[in-house]
N, C-alpha and C positions, 0 to 999 in steps of 0.2 A: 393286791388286797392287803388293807391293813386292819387289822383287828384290834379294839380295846375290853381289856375285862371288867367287870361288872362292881367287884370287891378286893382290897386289897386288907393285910392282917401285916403291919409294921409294929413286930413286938421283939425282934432281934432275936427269932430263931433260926434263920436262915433259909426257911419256905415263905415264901409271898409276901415278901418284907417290904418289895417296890411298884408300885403302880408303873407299869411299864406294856405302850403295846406289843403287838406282833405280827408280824405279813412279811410281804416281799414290797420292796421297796427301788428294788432294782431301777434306774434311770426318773428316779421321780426324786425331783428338787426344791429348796426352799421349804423344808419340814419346820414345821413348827408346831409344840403342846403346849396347852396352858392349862390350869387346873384354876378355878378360882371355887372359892367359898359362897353360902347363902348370900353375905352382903355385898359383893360385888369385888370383893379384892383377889387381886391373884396372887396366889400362895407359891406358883411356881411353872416356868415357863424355861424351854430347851430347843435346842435349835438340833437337838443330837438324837434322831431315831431310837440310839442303844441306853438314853442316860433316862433313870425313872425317878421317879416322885416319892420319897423315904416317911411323908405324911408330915413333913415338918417344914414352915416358910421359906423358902430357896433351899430346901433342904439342909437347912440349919437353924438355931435356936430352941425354942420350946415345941413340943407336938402338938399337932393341931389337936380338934376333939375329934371323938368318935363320930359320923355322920356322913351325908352325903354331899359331895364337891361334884364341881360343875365341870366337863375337861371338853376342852375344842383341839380338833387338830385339824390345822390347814396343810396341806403342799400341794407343789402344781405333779399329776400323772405324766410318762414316762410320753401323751401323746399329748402335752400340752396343755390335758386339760385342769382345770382349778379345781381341785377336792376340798372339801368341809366333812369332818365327822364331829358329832356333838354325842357326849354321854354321861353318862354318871358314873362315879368310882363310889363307894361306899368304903368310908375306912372303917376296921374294925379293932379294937382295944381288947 
């Protein structure tokens, strides 16, 4: 099972600075998140379970704004089969 949270707060206090999910992931392959914005771009995509989303384009350059981003994750389960989760993250400022 893999879980995504709802809201993330990227202000560089060191509590919930990364958009990042959670679960067991044990023999489930080909992970992939992406996070895109209202207008269709994607602001940041990972191929790496443990790497999160800092609220800023590839995780670099200017921060995004406050609001809510689009996040899909795809991988294939431990029995083959093809999973999709689609959610919302909510940054907050």
């Amino acid at each position: 099972r893999y879980y995504l949270p709802n809201a993330f707060t990227p202000n560089g206090d060191g509590v919930n600075d990364l958009f990042l999910g959670n679960g067991l992931l044990e023999g489930a392959s080909n992970f992939r998140l992406s996070i895109w914005n209202r207008y269709g771009e994607k602001l940041f995509e990972t191929n790496d379970p443990d790497a999160g989303w800092n609220g800023r384009k590839d995780n670099v350059g200017k921060p995004s704004t406050q609001g809510v981003y689009v996040v899909v994750v795809n991988y294939v389960g431990p029995r083959g089969e093809q999973i999709e989760i689609r959610g919302f993250a909510t940054l907050i400022r």
